[in-house]
C-alpha positions as CSV (number, residue, x, y, z in Angstrom):
1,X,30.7,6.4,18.0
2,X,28.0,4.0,18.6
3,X,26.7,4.3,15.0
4,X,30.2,3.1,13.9
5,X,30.0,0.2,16.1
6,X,27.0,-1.2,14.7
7,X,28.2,-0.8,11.2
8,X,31.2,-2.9,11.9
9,X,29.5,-5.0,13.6
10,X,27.2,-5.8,10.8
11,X,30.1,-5.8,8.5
12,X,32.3,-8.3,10.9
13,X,28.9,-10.5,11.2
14,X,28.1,-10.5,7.3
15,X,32.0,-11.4,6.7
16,X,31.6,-13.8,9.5
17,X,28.4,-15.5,8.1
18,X,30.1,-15.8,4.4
19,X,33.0,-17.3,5.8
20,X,32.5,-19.9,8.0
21,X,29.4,-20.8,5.5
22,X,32.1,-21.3,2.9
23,X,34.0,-23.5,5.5
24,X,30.9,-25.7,6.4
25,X,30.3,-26.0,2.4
26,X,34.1,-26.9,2.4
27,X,33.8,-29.4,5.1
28,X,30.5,-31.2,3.1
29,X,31.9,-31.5,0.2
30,X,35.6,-33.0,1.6
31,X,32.7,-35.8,3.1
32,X,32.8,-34.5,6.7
33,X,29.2,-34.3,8.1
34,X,29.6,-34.7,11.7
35,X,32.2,-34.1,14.5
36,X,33.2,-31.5,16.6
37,X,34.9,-29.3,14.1
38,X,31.4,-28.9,12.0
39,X,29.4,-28.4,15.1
40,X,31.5,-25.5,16.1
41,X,31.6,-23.8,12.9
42,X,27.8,-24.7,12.7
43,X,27.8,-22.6,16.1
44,X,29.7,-19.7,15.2
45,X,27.7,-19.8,12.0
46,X,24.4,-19.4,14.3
47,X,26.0,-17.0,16.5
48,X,27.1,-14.8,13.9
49,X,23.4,-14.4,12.0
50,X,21.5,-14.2,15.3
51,X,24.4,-11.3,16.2
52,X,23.5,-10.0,12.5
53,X,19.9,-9.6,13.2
54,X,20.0,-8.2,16.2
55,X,22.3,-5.7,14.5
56,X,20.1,-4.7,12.1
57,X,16.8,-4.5,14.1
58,X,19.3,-2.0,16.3
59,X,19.9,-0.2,12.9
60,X,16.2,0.1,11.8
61,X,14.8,1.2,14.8
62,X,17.8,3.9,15.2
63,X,16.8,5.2,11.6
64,X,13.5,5.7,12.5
65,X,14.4,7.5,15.3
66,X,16.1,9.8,13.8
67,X,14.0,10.3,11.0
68,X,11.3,10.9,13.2
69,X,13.4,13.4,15.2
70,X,13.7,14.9,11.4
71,X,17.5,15.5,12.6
72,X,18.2,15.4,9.1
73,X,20.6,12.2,10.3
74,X,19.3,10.0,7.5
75,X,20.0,13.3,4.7
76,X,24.4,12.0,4.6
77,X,22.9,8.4,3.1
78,X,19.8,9.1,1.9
79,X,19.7,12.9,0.6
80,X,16.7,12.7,-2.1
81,X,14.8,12.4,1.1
82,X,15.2,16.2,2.1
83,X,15.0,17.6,-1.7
């Protein structure tokens, strides 16, 4: 359960980070470089890679956990590890 929330999470905050970079790319070249609607894509921008790395810190330091519990957790994505 909680392994599947962290995926989507970092799937929902890699999507989010794509997309609103596209939109502030958008915005610059349409000539808009200041207001409010930049600074709050800006923000969710910011919000969605500081989200992201906390995601994946989560992630690395669950995978080592298991791989130190040798729970054979990390042998669905990385089998050549157990061979």
């Amino acid at each position: 359960m909680s392994a599947k929330l962290v995926h989507d999470g970092l799937y929902l905050s890699f999507a989010s980070i794509a997309v609103s970079g596209l939109f502030i790319g958008g915005l610059y070249y349409i000539g808009v470089r200041q207001g409010f609607l930049l600074e709050g894509i800006v923000g969710f921008y910011e919000i969605a890679v500081t989200v992201s790395y906390y995601l994946i810190g989560i992630h690395i330091l669950v995978a080592l956990y298991h791989r130190l519990l040798r729970d054979h957790v990390s042998s669905v994505t990385v089998p050549f590890l157990w061979e």
